[in-house]
N, C-alpha and C positions, 0 to 999 in steps of 0.2 A: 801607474803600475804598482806603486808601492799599495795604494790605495786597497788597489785588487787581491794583494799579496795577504793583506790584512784582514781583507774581509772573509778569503777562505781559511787563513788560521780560524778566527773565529768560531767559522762554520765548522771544524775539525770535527770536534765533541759532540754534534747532532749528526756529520756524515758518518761517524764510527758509531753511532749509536741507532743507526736506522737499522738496518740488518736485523739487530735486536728488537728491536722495536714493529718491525717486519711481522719476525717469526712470532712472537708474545700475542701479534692478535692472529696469526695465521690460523688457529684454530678455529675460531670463531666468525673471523672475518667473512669468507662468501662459503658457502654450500653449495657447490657446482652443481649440484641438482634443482637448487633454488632458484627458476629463473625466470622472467617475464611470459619464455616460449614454452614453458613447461606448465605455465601456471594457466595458459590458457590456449594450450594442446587437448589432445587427445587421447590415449583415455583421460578423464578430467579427474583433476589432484583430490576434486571434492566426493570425488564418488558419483553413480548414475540416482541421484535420490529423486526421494519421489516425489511432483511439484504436487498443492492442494488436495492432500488427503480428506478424502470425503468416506463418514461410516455409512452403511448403507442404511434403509429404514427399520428391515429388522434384528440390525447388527451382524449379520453373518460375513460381511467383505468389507476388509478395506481397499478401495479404487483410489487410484491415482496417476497422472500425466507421469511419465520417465522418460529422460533421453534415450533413444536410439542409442544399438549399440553399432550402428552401422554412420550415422551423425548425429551427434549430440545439438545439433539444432533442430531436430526433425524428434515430436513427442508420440510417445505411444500408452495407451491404453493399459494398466496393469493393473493386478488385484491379489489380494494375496486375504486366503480365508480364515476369518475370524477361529474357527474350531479347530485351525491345523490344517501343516499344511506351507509348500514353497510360495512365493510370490510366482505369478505367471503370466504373461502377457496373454492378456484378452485381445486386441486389437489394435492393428497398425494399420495408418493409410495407406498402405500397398495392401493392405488385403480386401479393402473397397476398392480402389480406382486404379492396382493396379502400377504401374510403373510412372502412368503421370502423376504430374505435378499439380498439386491443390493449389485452386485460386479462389481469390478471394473480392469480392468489392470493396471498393475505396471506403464504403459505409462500414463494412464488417470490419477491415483493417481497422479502422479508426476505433469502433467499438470495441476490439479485441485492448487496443490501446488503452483505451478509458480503465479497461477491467487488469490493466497492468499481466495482460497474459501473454507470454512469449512465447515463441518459437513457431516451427510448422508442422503440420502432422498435422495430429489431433487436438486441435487447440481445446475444446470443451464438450460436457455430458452432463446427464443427468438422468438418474434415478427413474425408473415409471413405474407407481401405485409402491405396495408395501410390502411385497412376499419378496422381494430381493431377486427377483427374477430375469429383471428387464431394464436395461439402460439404452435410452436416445440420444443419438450425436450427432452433432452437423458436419458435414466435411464439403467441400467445393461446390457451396452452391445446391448438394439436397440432404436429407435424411436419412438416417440408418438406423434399426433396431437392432442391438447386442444381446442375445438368450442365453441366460449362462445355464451350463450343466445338461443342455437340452440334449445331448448325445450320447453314448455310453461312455466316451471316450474323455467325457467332461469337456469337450472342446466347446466355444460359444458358437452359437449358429446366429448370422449375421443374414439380415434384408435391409433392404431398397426399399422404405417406406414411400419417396416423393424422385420424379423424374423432370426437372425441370432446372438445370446447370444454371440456364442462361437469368431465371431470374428467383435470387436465393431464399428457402425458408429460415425465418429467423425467431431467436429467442425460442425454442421448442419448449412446452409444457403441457406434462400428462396431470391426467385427473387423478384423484386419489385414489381411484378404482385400478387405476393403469388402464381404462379401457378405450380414454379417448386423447387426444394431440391436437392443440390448438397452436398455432402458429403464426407468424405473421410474415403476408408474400405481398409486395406490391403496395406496401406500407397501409396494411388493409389487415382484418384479420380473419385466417381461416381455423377450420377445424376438420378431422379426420379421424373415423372410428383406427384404431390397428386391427379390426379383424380383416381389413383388406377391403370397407366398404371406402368410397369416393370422398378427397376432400369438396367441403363444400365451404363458398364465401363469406361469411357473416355481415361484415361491412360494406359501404360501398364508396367510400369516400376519399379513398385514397389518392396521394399526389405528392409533387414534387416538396410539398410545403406543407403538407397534412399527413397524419399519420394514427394511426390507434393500433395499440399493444406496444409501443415502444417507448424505452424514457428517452426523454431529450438528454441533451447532451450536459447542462446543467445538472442533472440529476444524477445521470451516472458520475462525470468527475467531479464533485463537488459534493451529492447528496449519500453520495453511494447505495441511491436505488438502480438495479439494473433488471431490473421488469416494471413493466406498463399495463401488463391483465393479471390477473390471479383466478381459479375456478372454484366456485364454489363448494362447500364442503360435501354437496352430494351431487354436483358436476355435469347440472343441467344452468348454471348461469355462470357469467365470466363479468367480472369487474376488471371495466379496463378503462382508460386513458387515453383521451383522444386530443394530440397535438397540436398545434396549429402555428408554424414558427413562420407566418407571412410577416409579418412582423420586424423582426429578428433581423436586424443588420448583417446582408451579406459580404463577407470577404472574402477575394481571391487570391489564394497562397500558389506561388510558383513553388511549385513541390520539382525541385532542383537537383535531376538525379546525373549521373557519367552516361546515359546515356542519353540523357535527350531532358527538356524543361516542359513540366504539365501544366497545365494552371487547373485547381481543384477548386472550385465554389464549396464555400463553408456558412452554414449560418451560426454565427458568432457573437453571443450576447455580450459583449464589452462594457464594460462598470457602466452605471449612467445612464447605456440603454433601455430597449424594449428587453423583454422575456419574451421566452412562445407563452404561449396562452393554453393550458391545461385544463383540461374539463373530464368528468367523471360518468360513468355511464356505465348499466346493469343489461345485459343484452342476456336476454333470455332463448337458450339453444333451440326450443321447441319450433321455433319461428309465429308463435299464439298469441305474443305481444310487442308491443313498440319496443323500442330502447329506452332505458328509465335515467333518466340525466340527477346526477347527485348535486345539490345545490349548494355552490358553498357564498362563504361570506365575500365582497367588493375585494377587502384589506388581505385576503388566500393569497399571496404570489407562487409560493413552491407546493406541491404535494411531495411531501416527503415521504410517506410511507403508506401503505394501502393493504388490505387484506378483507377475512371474515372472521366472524366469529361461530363458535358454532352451531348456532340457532339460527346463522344463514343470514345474520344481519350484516352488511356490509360495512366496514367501518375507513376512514381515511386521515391521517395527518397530515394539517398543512402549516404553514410558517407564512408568516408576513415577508416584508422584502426587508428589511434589514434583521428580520429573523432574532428578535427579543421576544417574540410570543407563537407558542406552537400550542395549537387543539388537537385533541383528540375527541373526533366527531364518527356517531353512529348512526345510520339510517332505517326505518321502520321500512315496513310495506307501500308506505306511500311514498316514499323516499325524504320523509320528513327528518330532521338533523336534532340530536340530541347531543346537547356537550360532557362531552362523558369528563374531559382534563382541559384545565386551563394553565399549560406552563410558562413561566415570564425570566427574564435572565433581564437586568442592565446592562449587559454586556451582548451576550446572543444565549442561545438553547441549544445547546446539543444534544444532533439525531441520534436513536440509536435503534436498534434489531431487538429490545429485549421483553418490548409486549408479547405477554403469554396469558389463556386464559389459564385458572386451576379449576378445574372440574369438583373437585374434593371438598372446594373452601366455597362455601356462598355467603353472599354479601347481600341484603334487600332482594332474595330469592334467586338471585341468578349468580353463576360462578363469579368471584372475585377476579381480577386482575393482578398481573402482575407488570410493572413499571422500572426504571430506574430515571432517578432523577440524582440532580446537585443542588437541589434546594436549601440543603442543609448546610453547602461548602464544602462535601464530599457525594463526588457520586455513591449512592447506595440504593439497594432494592427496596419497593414498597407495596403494599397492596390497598387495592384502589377498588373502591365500592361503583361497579359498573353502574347504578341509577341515581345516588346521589353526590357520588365524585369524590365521597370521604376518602383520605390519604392518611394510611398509617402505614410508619419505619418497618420495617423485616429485617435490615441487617442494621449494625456496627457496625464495620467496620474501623480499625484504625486507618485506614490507607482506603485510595479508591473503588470501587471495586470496581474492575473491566470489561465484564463480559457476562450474561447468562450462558451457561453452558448445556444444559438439557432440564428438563421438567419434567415430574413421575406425579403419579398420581398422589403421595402425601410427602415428599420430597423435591427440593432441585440443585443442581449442581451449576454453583459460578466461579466464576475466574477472580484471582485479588491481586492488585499490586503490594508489592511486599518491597522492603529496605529502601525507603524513598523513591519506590517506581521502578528500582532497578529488577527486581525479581518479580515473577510472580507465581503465585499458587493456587491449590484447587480445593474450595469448600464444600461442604455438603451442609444444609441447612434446610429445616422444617420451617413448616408454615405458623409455626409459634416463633418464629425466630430464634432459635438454637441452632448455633453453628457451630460447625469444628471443620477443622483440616483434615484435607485427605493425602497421606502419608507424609505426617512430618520427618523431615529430613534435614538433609546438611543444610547450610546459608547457601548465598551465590548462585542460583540454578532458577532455572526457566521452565513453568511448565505448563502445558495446555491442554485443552482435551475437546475431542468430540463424545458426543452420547448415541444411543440409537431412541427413536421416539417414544420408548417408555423409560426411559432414562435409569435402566436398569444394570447397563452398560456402561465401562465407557475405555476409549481409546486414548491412551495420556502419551505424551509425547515429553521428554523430558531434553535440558540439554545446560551447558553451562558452557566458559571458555575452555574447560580444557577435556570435556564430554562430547564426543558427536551425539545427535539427535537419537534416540531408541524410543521405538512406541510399542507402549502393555498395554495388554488387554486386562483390564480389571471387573469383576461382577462386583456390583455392589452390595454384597446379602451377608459380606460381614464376615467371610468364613475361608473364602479360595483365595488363595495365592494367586497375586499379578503373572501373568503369564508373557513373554518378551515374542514380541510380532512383527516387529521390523528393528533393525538399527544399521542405522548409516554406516557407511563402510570403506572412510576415505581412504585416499593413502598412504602406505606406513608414514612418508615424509611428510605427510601435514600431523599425523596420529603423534610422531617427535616432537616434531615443532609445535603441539599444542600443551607438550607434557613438560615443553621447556620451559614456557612462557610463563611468566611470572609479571602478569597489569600490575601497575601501584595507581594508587587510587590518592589523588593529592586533594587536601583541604582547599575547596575552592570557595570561595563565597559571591554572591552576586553584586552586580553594584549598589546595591545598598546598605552591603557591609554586614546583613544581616542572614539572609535566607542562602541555603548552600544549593550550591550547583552540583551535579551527577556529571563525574570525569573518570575518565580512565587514561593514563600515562603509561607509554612503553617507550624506556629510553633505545637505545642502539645497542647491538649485541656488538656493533665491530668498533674497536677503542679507536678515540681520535687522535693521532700524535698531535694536536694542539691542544689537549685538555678541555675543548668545548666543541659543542655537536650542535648541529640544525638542528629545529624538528618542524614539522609538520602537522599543522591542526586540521583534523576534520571535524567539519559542525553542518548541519541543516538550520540553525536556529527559529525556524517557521511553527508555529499549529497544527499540531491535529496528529505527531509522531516524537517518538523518542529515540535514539540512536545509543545511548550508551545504556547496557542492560547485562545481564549473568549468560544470556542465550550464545551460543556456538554463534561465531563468527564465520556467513557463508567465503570473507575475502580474508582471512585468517592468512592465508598464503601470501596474499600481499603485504599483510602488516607488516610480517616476519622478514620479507624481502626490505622494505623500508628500512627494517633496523638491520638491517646485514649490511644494507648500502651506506648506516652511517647516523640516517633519520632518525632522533625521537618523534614519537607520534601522540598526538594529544587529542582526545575524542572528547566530545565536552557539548553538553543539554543546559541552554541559556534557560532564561525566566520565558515562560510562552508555550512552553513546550511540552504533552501530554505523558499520561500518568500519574500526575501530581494533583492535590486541592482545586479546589477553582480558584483563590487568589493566585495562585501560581500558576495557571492554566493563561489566565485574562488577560496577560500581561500585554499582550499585543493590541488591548484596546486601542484604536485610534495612536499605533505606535510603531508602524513598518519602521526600520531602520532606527530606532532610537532605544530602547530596552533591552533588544538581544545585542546592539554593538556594543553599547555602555558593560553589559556583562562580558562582552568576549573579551574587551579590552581589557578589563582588571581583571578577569581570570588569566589570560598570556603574562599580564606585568605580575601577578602572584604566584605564577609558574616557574620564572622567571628568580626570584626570590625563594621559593622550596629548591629549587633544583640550580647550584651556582654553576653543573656544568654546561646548562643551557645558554647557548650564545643569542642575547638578546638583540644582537644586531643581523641574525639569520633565521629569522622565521616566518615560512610559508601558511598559506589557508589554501584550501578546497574545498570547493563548495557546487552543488547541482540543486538546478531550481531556486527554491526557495535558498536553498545553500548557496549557491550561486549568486545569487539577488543578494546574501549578506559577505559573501567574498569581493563583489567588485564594492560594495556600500563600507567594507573595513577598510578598502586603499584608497578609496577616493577622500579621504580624512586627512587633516596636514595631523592631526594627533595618532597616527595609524602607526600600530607596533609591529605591523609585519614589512616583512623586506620583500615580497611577492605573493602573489597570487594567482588560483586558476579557478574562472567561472565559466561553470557549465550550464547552459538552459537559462538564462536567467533573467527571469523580469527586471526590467529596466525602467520602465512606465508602468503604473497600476491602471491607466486608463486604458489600457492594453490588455489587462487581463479581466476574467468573466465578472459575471455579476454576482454570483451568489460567493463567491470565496474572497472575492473585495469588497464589496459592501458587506459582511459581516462583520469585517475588518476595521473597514474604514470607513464605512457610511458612503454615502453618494458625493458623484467626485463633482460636482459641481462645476461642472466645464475643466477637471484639474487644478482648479482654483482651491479648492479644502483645504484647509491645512492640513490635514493628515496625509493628501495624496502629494502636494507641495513636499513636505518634509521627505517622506519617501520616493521623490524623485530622483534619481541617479543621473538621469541623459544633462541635467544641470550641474554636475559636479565634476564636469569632464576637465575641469581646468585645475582637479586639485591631484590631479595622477602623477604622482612621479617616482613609484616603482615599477619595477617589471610585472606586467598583467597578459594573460594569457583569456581568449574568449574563447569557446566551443558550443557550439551549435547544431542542431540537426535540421536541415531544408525542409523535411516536412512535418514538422510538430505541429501538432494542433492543439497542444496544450496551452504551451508558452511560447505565441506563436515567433517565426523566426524576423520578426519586426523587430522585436524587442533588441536582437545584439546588432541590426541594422540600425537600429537608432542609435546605440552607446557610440557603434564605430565610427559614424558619421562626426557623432558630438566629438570624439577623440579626436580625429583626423582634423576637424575644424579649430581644436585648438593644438594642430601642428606634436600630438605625441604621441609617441612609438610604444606600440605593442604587439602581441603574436594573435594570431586567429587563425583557429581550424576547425573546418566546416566538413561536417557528414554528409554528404549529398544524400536526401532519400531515405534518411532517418528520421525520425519521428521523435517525442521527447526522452525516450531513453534509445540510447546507442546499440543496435540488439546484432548480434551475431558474432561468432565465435572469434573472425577472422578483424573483425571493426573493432571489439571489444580489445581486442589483443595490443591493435593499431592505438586506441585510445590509450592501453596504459602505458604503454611503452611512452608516449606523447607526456604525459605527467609524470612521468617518473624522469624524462630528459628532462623536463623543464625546469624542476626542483635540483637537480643535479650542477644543470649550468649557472642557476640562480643562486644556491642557498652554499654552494660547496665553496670554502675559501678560493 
């Protein structure tokens, strides 16, 4: 009793001092508005913005998907016109089909998946010919033409191009004329004038296991090619791609939903397999001659890109299988193969969108090219003599550059990484190589642009952390005033909470003591009556993306919730990770699991060290996918600086995942035996867990398929230890809908709460 008596003296001086201590952070502490059900209710904090803004070809419209204002899971059709003028919706699926319900094939689902496109509605469009006139879209299985302005009333006038639900047109593409739609039904390809003459077959080889006009599935998630035919520039021949994935190791995924269990046959290239078998072919519309088969060389595994040029030669890129060497190969009239580029990396080559021809510039009598490569150790543009393959620089850059962004006839406009990757900017630059910026401005800020096809135009999109998104119209002739055409229009309470927000950016370095790492820190806005705070790291640390950047944060609302709950938050772009050099880019050579931990770890213990009111015995990771893959690979470590974790999606076995994004990686797994796949195995380290681990998964991913958290758990449970798993039935590899999305963060923001909070 006395014991007791003494311990609450003690305690006097902190219970009289709570109250105070209470009110001091009550200001700051939670924002009743600020809350999980708010953040992903309805109307949405973020505003109805517009998804993949596309300019039209002759710059008069900007198109784009928007949420429903009636569900924000359901997209509609909007455009808003370049000369002036409101945004308008052009078309919703009730005004095709009506009051049902759009469906879709297992095949379209999954492709929509690949193309990272969500929602329902209107999932996709596109453009037909070049007067701006006419856009094609799929919805449930057929085709529709959208006519803008066809009325007095400027209302669109909308057909029923194709009547056939039950077996879907896919991948729709018009000619450059706009006059004709080639498609593909029955995994076969047809074609159809739109003056309302009859589609008619082209191929006839279609099957369960063959296919022409589609990419494989390697191609789309991994190459990020998502077309299989192209038509030629005067739109009597179609270059297309004829699949063949008999081959291809079949898996059966129990796609795991609350109502009932499917099994879905996948064909599934897994490290170390077969590939489909791709072959190239010139199929002339007239029906006057055979099909012209493009030859390529034994050592071709991928055709990465494909098109024309325009004198009507057909041209293709392919990649070997560990993809250290890519051609660029053109075809004459006989379909004889001329190597126009021979690219080589030690490492791998990376694809990109940026061959253009210049009409202006000629090289050995025919237009030069234009190319980006990293030959140098920085990506940069070059021009490439189409007959003898001479290569000469066009840009400097200091930093990489990212992207072509439109071509004009003595003119082109690219994208540049600025402040080590974090920002970026938009150049203009002649064919002498003179470049400058276009509107220099503050530091910190994000910006991108589309052009229309004489790149006379262009549509820039600007945004930074504490900027919503606004997109000008700019001409480029030197003279007009940018003119403002959209800008986001979140809500007041995210527009506060972005004016309040003050990231510190801590001195990070990588593990090798030398090269810095790209971080952004946000301590907790609500004080700790213990003088130290959790926090919370997010990272992806994988290839091929960068996470911490100047751009408007779409989960900005979340962050801000974190630090009201208590969390600091730590955003952090390991060694491996894109925007940067190629030395800093390659880092993943033959290195899963071993480069970006070694960084994460001495970036948390240097955090740790900047910041003393960080509690280095309460720190959480998150992680999806490949973020996932390095969240369960930090606690599985007896050297692991975190006190929890949660992995979502996350490869567990590489021998698990496809061929062309692991063998780049890793080389061939050699039965799993390689040591690179060995090292980056996780399902063996199940014996070194002994924090609190959280797994999340969705039943029907076809990504990262859902083997992968059935393997760890198995390994877990066999060695007797305890962790949480929650399982999406019937989701796919991102968790998609308003009401699941909601569920999921409520689920991570408990789990950080009962873990990380004293």
């Amino acid at each position: 009793m006395l014991q007791i008596s003494r311990l609450l003296l003690s305690l006097l001086p902190l219970l009289a001092a709570w109250p105070q201590a209470q009110a001091a952070a009550a200001p700051e502490a939670l924002d009743p508005a600020l809350t999980l059900e708010r953040i992903h209710g309805d109307p949405p904090l973020m505003g109805r913005a517009g998804l993949g803004g596309v300019l039209s070809p002759g710059g008069q419209w900007l198109t784009y998907l928007r949420p429903s204002e009636a569900n924000p899971d359901v997209n509609e059709l909007w455009g808003t016109p370049v000369a002036g003028g409101d945004a308008r919706r052009l078309v919703a699926a009730s005004d095709l089909i009506g009051q049902r319900e759009a469906v879709l094939t297992e095949a379209e689902r999954m492709a929509l998946e690949r193309r990272r496109q969500r929602g329902a509605g209107i999932t996709g469009y596109q453009w037909c010919g070049k007067d701006d006139r006419q856009l094609i879209l799929p919805l449930s299985g057929d085709l529709y033409s959208v006519e803008l302005a066809h009325s007095q009333d400027g209302a669109p006038k909308v057909r029923r191009l194709t009547h056939d639900e039950q077996e879907p047109e896919r991948d729709p593409q018009c000619d450059a004329a706009g006059r004709q739609l080639a498609y593909v039904k029955q995994n076969d390809l047809w074609i159809q004038g739109l003056d309302g003459s009859p589609a008619r077959r082209l191929t006839h080889t279609g099957s369960e296991t063959r296919s022409t006009g589609l990419a494989e599935f390697i191609a789309e998630e991994e190459l990020h090619r998502h077309r299989g035919f192209w038509w030629s520039p005067d739109g009597t021949r179609l270059l297309a791609l004829e699949v063949d994935e008999s081959g291809v190791p079949l898996r059966r995924r129990a796609q795991i939903g609350g109502d009932g269990t499917r099994l879905v046959e996948q064909r599934y290239p897994a490290a170390g397999s077969p590939n489909a078998k791709v072959q190239a072919l010139v199929l002339d519309l007239s029906g006057k001659a055979e099909a012209q088969r493009l030859p390529l060389p034994a050592e071709a595994e991928y055709i990465a890109r494909a098109g024309w040029f325009a004198d009507g030669s057909p041209w293709l890129q392919w990649l070997t299988r560990d993809q250290k060497r890519l051609q660029l190969l053109e075809f004459n009239a006989q379909a004889q193969p001329h190597v126009v580029l021979d690219e080589r990396d030690a490492a791998w080559v990376e694809v990109h969108d940026d061959l253009r021809e210049l009409p202006g510039l000629k090289r050995s009598g025919k237009p030069a090219l234009l190319w980006s490569s990293e030959r140098s150790g920085r990506r940069q543009l070059y021009l490439v003599d189409r007959v003898s393959g001479a290569v000469q620089a066009l840009t400097h850059q200091p930093e990489p550059v990212a992207q072509l962004v439109c071509l004009g006839e003595q003119h082109l406009v690219f994208a540049g990484a600025t402040e080590r990757g974090r920002g970026r900017e938009l150049f203009q630059a002649d064919f002498k190589g003179q470049v400058r910026q276009l509107q220099p401005g503050e530091a910190r800020r994000w910006r991108d642009a589309r052009g229309d096809a004489a790149c006379t135009r262009l549509l820039i999109t600007q945004s930074s952390w504490q900027q919503a998104p606004r997109t000008e119209l700019l001409l480029l002739d030197g003279r007009t005033a940018p003119r403002l055409i959209e800008q986001a229009r979140p809500d007041p309470l995210v527009l506060d909470l972005a004016a309040k927000l003050q990231p510190q950016f801590p001195a990070l370095l990588a593990a090798d003591g030398k090269t810095p790492l790209n971080a952004i820190f946000l301590p907790p806005t609500r004080p700790s009556l213990s003088g130290n705070y959790p926090v919370v790291v997010r990272a992806y640390g994988g290839p091929g993306t960068a996470t911490v950047n100047w751009r408007w944060q779409g989960d900005l609302p979340t962050l801000a919730l974190y630090q009201q709950q208590g969390f600091g938050v730590l955003m952090l772009d390991t060694r491996g990770m894109a925007f940067r050099d190629r030395d800093f880019t390659r880092a993943h050579d033959h290195a899963f699991g071993k480069t970006e931990v070694a960084d994460l770890f001495g970036a948390v213990r240097q955090l740790v060290q900047q910041y003393p009111a960080v509690d280095a015995g309460r720190i959480g990771f998150m992680g999806w996918s490949y973020g996932g893959f390095l969240a369960l690979r930090a606690l599985l470590d007896a050297d692991t600086p975190f006190a929890a974790a949660i992995a979502g999606a996350s490869p567990t076995d590489w021998t698990l995942y496809d061929t062309a994004y692991t063998e780049r990686y890793l080389g061939l797994p050699e039965g799993g035996k390689a040591p690179a796949y060995q090292q980056a195995q996780l399902v063996s380290r199940a014996a070194l867990l002994s924090k609190p681990l959280m797994i999340i998964h969705g039943t029907a991913d076809d990504n990262v398929l859902f083997d992968n958290s059935l393997r760890m758990i198995q390994a877990l449970q066999n060695e007797g230890k305890l962790f949480e798993t929650v399982i999406y039935p019937g989701h796919a590899h991102g968790v998609a809908g308003r009401k699941a999305r909601y569920h999921l963060a409520r689920t991570q923001l408990d789990f950080f709460q009962r873990q990380l909070r004293p």
